[in-house]
PDB file with one MODEL, atoms N, CA, C and O in Angstrom:
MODEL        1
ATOM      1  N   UNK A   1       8.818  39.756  16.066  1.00  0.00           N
ATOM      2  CA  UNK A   1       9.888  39.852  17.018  1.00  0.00           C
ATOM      3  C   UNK A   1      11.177  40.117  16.248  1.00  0.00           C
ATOM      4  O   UNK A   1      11.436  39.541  15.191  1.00  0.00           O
ATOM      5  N   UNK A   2      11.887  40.921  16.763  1.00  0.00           N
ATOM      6  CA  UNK A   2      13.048  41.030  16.280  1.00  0.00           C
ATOM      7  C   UNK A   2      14.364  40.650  16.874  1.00  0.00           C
ATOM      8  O   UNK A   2      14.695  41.240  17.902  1.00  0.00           O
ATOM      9  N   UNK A   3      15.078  39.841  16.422  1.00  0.00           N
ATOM     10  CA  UNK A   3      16.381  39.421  16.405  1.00  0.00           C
ATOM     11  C   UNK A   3      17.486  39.227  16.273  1.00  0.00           C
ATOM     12  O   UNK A   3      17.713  38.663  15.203  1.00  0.00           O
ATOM     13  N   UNK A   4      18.439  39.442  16.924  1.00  0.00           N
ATOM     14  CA  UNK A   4      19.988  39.743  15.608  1.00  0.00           C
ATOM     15  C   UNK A   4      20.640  38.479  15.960  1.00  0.00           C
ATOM     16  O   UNK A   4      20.657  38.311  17.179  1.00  0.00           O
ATOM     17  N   UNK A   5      21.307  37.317  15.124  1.00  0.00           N
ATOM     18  CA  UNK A   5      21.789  36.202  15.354  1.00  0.00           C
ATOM     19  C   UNK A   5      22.907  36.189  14.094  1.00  0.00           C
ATOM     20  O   UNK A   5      22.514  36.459  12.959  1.00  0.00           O
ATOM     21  N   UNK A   6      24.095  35.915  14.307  1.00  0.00           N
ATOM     22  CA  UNK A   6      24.827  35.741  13.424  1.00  0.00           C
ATOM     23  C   UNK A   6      25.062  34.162  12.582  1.00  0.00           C
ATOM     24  O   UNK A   6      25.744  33.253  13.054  1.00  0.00           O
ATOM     25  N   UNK A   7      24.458  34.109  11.483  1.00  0.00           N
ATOM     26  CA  UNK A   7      24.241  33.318  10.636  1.00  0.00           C
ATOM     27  C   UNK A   7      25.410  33.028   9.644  1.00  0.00           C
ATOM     28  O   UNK A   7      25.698  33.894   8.817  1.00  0.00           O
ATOM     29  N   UNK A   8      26.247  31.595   9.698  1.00  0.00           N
ATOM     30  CA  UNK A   8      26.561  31.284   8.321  1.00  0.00           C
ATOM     31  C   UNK A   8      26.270  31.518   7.172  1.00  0.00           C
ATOM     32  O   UNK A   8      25.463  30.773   6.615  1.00  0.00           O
ATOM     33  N   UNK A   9      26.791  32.528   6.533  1.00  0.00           N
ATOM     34  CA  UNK A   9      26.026  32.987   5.040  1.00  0.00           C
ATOM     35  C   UNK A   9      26.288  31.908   3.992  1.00  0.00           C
ATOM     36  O   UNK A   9      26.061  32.087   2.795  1.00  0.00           O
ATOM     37  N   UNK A  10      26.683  31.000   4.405  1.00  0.00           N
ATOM     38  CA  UNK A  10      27.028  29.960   2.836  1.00  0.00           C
ATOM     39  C   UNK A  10      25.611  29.519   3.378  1.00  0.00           C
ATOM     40  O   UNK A  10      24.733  30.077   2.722  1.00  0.00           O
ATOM     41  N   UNK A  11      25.069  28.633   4.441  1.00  0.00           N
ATOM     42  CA  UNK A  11      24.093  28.173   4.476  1.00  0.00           C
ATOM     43  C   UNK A  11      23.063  28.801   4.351  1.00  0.00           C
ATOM     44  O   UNK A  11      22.025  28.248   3.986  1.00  0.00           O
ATOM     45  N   UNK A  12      23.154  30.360   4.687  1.00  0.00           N
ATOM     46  CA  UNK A  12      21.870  31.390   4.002  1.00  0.00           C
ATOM     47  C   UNK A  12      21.883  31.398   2.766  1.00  0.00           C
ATOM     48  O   UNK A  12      20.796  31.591   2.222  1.00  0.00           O
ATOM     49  N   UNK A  13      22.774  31.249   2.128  1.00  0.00           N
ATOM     50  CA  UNK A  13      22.961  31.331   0.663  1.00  0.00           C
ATOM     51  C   UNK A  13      22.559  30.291  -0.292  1.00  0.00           C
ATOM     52  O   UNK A  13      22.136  30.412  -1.441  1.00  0.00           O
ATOM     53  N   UNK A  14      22.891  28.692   0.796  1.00  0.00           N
ATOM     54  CA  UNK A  14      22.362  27.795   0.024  1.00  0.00           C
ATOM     55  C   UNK A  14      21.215  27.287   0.568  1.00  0.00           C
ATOM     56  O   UNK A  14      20.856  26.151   0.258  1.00  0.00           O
ATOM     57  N   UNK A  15      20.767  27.765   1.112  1.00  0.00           N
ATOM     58  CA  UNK A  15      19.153  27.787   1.889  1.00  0.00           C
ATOM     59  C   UNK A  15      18.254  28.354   0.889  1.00  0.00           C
ATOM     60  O   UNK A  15      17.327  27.662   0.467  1.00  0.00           O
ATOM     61  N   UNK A  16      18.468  29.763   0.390  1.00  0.00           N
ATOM     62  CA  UNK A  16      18.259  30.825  -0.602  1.00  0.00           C
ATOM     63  C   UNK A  16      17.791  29.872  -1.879  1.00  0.00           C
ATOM     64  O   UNK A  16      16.640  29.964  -2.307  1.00  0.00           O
ATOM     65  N   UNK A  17      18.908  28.799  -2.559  1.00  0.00           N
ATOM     66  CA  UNK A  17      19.002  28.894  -3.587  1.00  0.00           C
ATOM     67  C   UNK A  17      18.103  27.221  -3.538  1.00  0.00           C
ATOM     68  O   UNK A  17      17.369  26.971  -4.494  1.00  0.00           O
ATOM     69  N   UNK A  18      18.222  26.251  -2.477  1.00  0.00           N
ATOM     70  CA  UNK A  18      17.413  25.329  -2.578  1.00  0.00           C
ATOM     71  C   UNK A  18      15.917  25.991  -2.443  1.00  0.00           C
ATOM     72  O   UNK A  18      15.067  25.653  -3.266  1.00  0.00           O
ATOM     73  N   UNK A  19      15.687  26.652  -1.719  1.00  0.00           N
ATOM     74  CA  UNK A  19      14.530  26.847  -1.516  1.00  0.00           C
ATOM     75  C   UNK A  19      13.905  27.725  -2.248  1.00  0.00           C
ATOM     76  O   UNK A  19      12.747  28.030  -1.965  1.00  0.00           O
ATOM     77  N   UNK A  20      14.410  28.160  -3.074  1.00  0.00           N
ATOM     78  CA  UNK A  20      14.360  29.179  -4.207  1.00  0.00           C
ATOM     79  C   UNK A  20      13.463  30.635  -3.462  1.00  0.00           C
ATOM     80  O   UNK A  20      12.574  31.327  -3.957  1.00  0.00           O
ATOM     81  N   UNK A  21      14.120  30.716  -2.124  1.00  0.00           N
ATOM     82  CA  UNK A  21      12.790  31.986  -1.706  1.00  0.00           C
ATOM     83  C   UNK A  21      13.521  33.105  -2.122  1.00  0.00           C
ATOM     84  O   UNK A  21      14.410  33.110  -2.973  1.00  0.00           O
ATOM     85  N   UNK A  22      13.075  34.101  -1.442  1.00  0.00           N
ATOM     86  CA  UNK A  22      13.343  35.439  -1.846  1.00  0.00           C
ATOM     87  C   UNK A  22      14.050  36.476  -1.300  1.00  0.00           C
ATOM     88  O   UNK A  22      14.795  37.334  -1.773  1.00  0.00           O
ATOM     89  N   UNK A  23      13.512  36.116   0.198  1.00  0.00           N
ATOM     90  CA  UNK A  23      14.634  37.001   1.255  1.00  0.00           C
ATOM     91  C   UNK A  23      15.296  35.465   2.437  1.00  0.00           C
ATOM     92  O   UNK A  23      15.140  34.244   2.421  1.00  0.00           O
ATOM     93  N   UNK A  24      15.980  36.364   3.246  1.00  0.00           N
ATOM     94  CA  UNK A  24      16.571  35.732   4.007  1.00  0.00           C
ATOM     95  C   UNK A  24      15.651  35.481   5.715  1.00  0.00           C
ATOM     96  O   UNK A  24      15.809  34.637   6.597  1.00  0.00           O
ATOM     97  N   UNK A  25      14.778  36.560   5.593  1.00  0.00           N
ATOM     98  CA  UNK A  25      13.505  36.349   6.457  1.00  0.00           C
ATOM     99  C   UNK A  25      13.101  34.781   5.910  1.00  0.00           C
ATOM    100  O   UNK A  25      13.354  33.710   6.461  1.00  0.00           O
ATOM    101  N   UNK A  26      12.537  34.981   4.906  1.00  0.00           N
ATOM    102  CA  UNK A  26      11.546  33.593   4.588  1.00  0.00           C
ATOM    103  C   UNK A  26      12.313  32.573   4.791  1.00  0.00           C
ATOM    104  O   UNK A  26      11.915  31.607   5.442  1.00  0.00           O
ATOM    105  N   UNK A  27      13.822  32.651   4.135  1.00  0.00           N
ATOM    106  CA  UNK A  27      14.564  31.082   4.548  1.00  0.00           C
ATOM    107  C   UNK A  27      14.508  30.639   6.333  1.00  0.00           C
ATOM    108  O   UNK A  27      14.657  29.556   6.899  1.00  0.00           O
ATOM    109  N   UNK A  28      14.245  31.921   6.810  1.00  0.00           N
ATOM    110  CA  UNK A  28      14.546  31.282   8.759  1.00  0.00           C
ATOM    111  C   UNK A  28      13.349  30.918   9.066  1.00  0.00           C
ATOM    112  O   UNK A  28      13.285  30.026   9.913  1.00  0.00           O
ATOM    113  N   UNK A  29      11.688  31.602   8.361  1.00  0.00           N
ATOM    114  CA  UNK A  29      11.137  31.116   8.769  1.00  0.00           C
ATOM    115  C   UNK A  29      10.358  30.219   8.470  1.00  0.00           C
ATOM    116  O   UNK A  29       9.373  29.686   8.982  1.00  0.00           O
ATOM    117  N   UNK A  30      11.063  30.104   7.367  1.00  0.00           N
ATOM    118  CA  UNK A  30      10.389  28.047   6.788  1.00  0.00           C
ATOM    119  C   UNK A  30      11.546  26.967   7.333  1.00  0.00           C
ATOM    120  O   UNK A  30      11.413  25.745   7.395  1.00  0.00           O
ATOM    121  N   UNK A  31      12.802  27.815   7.739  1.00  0.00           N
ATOM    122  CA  UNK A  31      13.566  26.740   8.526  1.00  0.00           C
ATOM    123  C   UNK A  31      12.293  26.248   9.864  1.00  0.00           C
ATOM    124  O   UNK A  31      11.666  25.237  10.180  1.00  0.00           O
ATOM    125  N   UNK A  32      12.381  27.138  10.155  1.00  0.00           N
ATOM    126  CA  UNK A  32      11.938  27.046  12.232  1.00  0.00           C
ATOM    127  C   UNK A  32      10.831  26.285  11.706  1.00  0.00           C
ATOM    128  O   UNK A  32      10.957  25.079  11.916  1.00  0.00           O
ATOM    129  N   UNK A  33       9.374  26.753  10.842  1.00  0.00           N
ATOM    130  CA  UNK A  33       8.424  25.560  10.574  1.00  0.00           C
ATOM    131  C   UNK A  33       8.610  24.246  10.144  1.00  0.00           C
ATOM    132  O   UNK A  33       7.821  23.344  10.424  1.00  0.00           O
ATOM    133  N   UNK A  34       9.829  24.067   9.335  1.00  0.00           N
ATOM    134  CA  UNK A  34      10.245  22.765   9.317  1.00  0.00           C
ATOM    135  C   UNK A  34      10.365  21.928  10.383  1.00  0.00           C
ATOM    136  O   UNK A  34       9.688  20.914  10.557  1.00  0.00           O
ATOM    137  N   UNK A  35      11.647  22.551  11.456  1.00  0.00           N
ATOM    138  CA  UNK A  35      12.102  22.427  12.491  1.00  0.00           C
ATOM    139  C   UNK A  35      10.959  21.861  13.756  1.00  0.00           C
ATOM    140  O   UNK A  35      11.107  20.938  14.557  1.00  0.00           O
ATOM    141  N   UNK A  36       9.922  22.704  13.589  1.00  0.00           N
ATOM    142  CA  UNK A  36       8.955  22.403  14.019  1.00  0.00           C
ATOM    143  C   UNK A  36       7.550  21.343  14.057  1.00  0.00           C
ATOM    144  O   UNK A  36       6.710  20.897  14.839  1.00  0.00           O
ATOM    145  N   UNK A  37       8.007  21.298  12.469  1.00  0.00           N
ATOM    146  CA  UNK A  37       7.155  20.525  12.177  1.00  0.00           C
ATOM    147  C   UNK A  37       7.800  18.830  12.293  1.00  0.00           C
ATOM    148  O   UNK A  37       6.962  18.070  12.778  1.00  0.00           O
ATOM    149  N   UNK A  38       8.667  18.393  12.053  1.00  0.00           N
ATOM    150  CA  UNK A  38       9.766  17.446  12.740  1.00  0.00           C
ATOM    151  C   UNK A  38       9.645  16.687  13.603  1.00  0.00           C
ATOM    152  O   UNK A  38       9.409  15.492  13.781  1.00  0.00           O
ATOM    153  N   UNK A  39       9.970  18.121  14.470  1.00  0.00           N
ATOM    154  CA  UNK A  39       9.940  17.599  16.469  1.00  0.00           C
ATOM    155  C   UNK A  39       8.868  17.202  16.088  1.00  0.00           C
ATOM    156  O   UNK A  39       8.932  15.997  15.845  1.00  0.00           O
ATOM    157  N   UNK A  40       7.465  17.806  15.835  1.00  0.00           N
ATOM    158  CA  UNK A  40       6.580  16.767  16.704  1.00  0.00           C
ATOM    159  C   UNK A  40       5.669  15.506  15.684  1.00  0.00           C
ATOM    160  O   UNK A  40       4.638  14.881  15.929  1.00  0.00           O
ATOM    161  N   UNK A  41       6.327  15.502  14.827  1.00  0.00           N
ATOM    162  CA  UNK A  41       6.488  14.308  14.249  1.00  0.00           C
ATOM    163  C   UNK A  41       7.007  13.366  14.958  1.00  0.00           C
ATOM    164  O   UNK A  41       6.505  12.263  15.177  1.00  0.00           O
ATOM    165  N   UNK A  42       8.283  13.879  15.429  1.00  0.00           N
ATOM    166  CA  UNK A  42       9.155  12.957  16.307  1.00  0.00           C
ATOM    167  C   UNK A  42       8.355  12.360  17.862  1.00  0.00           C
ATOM    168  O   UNK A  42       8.515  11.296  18.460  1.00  0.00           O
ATOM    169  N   UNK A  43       7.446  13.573  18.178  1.00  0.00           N
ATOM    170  CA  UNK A  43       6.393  12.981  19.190  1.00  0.00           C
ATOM    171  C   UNK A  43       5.598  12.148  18.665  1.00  0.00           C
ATOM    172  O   UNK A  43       5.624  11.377  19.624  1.00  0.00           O
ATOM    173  N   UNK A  44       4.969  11.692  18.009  1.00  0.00           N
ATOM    174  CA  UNK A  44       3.853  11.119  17.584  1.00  0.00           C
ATOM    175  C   UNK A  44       4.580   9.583  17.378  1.00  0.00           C
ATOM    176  O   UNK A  44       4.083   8.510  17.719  1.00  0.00           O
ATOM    177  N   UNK A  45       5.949   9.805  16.695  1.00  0.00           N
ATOM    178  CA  UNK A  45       6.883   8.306  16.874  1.00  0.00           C
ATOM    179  C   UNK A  45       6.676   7.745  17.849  1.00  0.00           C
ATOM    180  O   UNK A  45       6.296   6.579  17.947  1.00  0.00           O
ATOM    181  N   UNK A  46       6.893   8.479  18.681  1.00  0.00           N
ATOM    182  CA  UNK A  46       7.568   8.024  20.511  1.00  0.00           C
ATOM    183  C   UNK A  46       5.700   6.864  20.924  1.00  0.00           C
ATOM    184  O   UNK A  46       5.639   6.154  21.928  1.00  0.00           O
ATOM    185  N   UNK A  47       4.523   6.978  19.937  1.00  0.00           N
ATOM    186  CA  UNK A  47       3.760   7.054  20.747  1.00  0.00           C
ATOM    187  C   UNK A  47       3.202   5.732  19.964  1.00  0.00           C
ATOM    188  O   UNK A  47       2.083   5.271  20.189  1.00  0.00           O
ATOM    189  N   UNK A  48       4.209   5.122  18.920  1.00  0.00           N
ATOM    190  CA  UNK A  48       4.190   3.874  18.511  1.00  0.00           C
ATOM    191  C   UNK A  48       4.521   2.577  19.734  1.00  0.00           C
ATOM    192  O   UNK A  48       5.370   2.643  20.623  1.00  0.00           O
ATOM    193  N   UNK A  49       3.737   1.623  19.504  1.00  0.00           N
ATOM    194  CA  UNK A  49       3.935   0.431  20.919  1.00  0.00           C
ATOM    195  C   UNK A  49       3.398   1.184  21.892  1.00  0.00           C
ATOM    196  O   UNK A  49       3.867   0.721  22.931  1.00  0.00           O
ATOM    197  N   UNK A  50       2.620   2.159  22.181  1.00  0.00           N
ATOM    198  CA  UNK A  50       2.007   2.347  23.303  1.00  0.00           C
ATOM    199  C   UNK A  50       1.097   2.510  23.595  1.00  0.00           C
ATOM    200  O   UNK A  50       0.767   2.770  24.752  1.00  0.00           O
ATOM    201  N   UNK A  51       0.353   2.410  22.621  1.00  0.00           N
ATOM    202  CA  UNK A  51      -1.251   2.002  22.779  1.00  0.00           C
ATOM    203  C   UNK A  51      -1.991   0.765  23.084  1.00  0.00           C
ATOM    204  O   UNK A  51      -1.601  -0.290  22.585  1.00  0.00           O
ATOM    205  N   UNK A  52      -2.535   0.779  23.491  1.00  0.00           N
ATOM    206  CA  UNK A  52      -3.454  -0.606  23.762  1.00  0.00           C
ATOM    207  C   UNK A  52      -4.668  -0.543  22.923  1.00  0.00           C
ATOM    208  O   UNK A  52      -5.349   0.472  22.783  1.00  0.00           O
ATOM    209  N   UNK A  53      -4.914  -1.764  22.336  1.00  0.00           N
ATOM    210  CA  UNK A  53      -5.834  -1.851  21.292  1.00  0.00           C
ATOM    211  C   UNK A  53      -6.912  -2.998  21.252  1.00  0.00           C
ATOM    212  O   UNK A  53      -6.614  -4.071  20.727  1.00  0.00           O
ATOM    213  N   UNK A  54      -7.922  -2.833  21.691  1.00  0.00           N
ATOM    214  CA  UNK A  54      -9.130  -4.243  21.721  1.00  0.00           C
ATOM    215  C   UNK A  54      -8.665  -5.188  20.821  1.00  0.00           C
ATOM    216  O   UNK A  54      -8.456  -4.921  19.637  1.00  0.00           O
ATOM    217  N   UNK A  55      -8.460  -6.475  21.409  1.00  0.00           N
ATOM    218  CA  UNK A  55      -8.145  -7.216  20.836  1.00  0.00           C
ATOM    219  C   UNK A  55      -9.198  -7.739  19.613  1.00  0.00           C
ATOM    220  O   UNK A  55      -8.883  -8.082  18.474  1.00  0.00           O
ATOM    221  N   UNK A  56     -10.414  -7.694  20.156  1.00  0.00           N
ATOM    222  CA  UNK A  56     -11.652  -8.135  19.228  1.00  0.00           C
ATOM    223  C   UNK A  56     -12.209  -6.665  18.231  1.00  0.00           C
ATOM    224  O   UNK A  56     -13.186  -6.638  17.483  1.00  0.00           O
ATOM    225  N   UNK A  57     -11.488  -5.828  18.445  1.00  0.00           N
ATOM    226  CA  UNK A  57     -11.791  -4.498  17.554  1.00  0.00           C
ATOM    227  C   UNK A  57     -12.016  -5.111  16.117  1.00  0.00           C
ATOM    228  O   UNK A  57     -11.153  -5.859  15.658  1.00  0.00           O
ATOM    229  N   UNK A  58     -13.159  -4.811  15.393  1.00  0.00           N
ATOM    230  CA  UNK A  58     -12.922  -5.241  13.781  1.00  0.00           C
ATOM    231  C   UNK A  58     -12.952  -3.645  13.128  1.00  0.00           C
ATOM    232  O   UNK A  58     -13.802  -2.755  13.152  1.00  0.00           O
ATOM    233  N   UNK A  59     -11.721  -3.746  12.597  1.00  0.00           N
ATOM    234  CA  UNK A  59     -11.441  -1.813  12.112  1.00  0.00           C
ATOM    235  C   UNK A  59     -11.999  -1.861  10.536  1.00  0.00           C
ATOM    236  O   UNK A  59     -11.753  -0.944   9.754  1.00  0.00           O
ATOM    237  N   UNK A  60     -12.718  -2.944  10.193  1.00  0.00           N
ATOM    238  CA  UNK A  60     -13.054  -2.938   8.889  1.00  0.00           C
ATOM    239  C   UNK A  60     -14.686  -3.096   8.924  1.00  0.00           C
ATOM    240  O   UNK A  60     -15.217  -3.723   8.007  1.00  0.00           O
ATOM    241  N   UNK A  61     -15.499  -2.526   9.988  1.00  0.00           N
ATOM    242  CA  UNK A  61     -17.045  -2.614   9.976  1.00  0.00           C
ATOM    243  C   UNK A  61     -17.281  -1.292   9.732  1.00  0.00           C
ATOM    244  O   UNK A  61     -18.387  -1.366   9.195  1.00  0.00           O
ATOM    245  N   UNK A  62     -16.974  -0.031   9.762  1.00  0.00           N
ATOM    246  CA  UNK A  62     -17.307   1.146   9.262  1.00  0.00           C
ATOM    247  C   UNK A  62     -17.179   0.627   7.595  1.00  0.00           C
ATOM    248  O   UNK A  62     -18.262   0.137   7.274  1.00  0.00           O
ATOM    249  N   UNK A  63     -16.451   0.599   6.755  1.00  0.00           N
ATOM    250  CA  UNK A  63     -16.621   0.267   5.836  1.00  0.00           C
ATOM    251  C   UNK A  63     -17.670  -0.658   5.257  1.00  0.00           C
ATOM    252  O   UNK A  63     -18.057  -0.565   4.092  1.00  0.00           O
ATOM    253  N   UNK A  64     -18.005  -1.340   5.914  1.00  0.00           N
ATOM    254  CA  UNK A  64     -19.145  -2.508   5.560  1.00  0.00           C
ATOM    255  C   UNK A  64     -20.396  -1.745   6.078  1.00  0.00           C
ATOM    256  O   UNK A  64     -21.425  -2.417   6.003  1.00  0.00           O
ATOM    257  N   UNK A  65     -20.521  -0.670   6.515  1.00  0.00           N
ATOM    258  CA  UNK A  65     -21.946  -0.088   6.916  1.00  0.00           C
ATOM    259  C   UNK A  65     -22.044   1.024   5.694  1.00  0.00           C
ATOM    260  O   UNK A  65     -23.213   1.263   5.389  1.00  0.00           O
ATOM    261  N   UNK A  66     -21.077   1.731   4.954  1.00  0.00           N
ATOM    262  CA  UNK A  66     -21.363   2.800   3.807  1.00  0.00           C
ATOM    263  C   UNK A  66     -22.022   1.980   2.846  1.00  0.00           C
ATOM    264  O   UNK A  66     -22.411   2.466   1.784  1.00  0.00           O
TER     265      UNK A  66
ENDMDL
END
């Protein structure tokens, strides 16, 4: 897809130089996978305290059967 977005070049620049890539393609699109990868990190948070869990579950009998 193509796009035209006007970008801060200091942060392209120091995007460039942390990330040591090569073009300015690759810095946006390891931004957005970051970006992406994040958010739904940030889902998987949300999903702490909300499980319900057998109280009598023993999570240490798979191990005792290898």
């Amino acid at each position: 897809m193509i796009t035209n977005i006007e970008i801060d070049p200091t942060l392209i620049q120091e995007a460039l130089t942390l990330g040591e890539h090569q073009t300015e393609k690759i810095v946006i699109e390891a931004a957005l996978q970051e970006y992406i990868q994040r958010r739904k990190q940030l889902k998987v948070l949300e999903l702490f305290g909300t499980i319900d869990y057998e109280p009598d579950y023993d999570y240490k009998q798979q191990r005792r059967q290898a």
